[in-house]
C-alpha positions as CSV (number, residue, x, y, z in Angstrom):
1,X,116.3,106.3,78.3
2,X,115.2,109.2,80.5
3,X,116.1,112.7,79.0
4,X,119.0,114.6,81.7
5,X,116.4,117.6,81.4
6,X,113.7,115.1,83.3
7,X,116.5,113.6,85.8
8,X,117.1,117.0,86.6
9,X,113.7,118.2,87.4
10,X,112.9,115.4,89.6
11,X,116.3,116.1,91.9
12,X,115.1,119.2,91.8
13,X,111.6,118.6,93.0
14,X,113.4,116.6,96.0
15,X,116.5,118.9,96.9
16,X,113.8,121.8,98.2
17,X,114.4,122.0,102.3
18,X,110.2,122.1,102.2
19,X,109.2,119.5,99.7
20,X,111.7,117.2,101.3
21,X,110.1,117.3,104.6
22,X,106.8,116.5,103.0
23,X,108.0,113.8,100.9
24,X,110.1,112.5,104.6
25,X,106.4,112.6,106.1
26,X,104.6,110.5,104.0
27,X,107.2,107.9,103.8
28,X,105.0,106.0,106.3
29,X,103.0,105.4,103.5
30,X,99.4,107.3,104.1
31,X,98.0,110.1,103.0
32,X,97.8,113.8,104.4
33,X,96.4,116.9,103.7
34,X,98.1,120.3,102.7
35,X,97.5,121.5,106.3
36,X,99.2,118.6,107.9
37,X,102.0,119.0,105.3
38,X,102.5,122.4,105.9
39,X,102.7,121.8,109.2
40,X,105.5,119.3,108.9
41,X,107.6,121.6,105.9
42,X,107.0,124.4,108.4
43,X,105.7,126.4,106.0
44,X,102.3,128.7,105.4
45,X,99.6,126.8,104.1
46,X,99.5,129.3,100.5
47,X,103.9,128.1,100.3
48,X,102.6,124.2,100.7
49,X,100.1,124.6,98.1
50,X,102.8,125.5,95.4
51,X,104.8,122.7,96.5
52,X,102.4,120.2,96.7
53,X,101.1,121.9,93.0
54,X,104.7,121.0,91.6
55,X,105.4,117.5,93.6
56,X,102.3,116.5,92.0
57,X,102.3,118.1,88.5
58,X,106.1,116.4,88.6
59,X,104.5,112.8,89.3
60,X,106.3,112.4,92.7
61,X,102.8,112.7,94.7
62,X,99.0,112.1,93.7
63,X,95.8,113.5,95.1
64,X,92.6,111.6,96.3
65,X,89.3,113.7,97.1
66,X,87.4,112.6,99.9
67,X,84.1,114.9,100.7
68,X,85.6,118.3,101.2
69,X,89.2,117.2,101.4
70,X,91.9,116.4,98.9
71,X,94.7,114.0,100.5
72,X,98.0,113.6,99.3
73,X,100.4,110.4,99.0
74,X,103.4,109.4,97.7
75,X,102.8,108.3,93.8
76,X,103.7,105.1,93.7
77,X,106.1,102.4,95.3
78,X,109.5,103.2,93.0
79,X,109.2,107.2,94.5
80,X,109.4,105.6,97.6
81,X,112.3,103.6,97.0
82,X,114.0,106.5,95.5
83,X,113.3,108.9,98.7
84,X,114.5,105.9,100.5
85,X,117.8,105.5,98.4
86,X,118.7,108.9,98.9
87,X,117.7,109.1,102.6
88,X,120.4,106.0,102.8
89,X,123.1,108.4,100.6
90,X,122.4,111.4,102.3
91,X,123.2,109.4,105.8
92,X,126.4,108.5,104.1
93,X,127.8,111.1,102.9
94,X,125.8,114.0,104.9
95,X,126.1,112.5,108.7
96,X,128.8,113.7,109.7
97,X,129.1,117.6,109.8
98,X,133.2,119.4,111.1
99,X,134.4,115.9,111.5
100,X,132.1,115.6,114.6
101,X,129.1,112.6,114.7
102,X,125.5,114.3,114.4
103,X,123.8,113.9,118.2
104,X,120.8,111.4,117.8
105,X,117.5,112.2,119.7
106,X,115.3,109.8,121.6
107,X,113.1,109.8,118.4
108,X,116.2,109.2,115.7
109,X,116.6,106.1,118.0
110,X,112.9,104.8,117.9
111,X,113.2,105.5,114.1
112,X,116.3,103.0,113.5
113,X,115.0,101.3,115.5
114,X,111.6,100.2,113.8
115,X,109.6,101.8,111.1
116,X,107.7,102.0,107.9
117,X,109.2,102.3,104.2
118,X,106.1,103.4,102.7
119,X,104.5,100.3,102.4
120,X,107.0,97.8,104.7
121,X,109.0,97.6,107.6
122,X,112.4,99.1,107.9
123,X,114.8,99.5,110.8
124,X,117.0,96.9,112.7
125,X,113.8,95.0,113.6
126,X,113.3,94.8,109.4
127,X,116.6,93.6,108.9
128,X,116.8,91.0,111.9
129,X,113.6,90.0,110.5
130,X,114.9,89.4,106.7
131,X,118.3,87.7,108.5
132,X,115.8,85.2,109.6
133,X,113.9,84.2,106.6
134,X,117.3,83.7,104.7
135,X,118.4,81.9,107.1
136,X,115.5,79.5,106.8
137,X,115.8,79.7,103.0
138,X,112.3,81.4,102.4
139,X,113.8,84.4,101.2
140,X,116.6,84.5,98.9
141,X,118.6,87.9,98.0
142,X,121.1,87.9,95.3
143,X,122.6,90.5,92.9
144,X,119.7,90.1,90.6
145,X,117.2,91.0,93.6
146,X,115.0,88.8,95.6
147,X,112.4,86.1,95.3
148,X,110.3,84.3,97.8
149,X,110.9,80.5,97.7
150,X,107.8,77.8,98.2
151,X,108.4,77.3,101.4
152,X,108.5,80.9,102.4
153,X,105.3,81.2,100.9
154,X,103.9,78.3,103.0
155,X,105.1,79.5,105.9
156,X,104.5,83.0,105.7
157,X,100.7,82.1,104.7
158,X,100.1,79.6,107.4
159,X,101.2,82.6,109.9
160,X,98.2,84.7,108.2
161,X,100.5,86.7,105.9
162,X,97.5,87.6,102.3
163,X,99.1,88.5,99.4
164,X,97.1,90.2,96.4
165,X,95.3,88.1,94.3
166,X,97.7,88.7,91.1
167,X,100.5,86.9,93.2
168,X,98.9,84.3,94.5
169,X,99.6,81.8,92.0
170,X,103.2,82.0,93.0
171,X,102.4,81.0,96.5
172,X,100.3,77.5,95.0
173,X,103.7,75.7,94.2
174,X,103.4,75.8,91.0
175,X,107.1,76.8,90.4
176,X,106.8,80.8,90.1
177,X,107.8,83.0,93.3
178,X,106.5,85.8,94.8
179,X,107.9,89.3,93.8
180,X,110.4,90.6,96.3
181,X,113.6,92.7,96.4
182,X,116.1,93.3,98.9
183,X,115.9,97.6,99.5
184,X,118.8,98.6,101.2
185,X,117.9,100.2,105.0
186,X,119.3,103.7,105.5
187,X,120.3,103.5,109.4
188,X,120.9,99.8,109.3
189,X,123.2,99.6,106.1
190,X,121.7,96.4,105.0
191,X,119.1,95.0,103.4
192,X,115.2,94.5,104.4
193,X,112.4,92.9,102.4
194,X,110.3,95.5,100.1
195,X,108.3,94.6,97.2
196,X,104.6,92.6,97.5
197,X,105.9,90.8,99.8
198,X,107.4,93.4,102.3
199,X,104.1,95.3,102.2
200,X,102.2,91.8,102.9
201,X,104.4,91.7,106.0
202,X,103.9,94.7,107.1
203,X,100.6,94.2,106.7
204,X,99.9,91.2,108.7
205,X,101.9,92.6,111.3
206,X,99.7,95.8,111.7
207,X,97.0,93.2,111.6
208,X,97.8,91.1,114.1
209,X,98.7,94.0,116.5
210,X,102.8,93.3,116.8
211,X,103.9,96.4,115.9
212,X,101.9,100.0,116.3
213,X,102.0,103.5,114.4
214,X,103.4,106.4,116.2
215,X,101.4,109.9,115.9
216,X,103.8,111.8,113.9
217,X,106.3,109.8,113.0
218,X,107.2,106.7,110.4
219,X,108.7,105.3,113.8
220,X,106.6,101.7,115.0
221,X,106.3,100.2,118.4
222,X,106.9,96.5,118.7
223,X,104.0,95.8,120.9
224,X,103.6,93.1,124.2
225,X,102.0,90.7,121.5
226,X,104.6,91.1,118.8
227,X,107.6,90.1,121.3
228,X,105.9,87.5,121.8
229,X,104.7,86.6,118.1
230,X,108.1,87.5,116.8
231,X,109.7,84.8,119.0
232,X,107.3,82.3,118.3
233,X,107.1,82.6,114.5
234,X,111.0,83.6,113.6
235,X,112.9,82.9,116.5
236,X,113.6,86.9,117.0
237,X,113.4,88.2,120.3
238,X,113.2,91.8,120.5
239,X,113.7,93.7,123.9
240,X,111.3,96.1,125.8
């Protein structure tokens, strides 16, 4: 069981105005450098060394060294899902300020609207999108969490979805099911599909060119093709 001395120092780590921004800005799951950082805390480039020195040394971020530069990213999949838990409290609880609704911007909107959660796709396009694999029964959520069933692996491969080699076997009908799990979407209040196979997803649909990164931002655009693939392969029709 994790000592309260370590569950404190890890709030800690996150509750910094700074080190929250930097952790927010590579919740789109790639890797920046301490200028771009600093640029998005709004802070010197010496203040976001000492934070990245301490979100690192606390095992919230790790470092890659390409050539001359050192890139940072978020450490692994369950920091992500924790940034993400507490963006989804701290819209509960922190949205409204005096009793009067926060005013949401033009980019607030493309954010609920579509994004990435580190490694899968989040927003009302996320959700619609996990609405209509339950509905077909190839995704099943439940208390426990989530699996994919054999038919959702069938279909999700014949539309050019890859999962990683260690999961494949689960997608060759031999009774075991792909890892999923239902993570709860902080502007939609309901569940989208994260896991291996919410970061296949995503995946393919980078791939395929339905849905576009936006320059500063985890917001996504949902491009010509993808209305057109999203109707034709789920029945979801998503407007201009």
């Amino acid at each position: 069981m994790v000592s309260t001395s370590a569950f404190a120092r890890s709030a800690a780590l996150v509750g910094d105005p700074a080190r929250a921004n930097m952790l927010a800005a590579l919740m789109d799951g790639r890797a920046l450098t301490a200028k771009e950082l600093a640029r998005a805390a709004g802070v010197t480039p010496q203040t976001a060394s000492g934070h990245l020195a301490r979100l690192t040394e606390g095992g919230l971020l790790a470092v890659e060294q390409q050539g001359r530069h050192r890139y940072h990213r978020v450490a692994s999949a369950s920091v992500a899902h924790m940034l993400e838990s507490i963006m989804s409290v701290a819209a509960e609880c922190g949205g409204v300020a005096r009793g009067k609704p926060i005013s949401v911007g033009p980019r607030d909107k493309a954010l609920r609207h579509a994004r990435t959660c580190y490694d899968h796709l989040a927003g009302e396009l996320a959700v619609r999108l996990a609405d209509k694999l339950i509905e077909r029964g190839h995704v099943d959520f439940s208390a426990d969490g989530g699996a994919l069933t054999p038919e959702g692996a069938t279909f999700l491969i014949a539309l050019g979805v890859q999962f990683e080699a260690k999961s494949s076997h689960a997608a060759s009908g031999r009774g075991s099911r792909l890892f999923c799990r239902p993570c709860l979407d902080w502007s939609e209040r309901r569940s989208h599909i994260a896991g291996a196979v919410g970061a296949a997803i995503c995946q393919c649909c980078l791939g395929h060119g339905w849905v576009k990164r936006l320059d500063g931002t985890r917001a996504i655009e949902v491009t010509p093709a993808g209305r057109r693939g999203f109707a034709s392969a789920f029945d979801l029709f998503i407007e201009n």
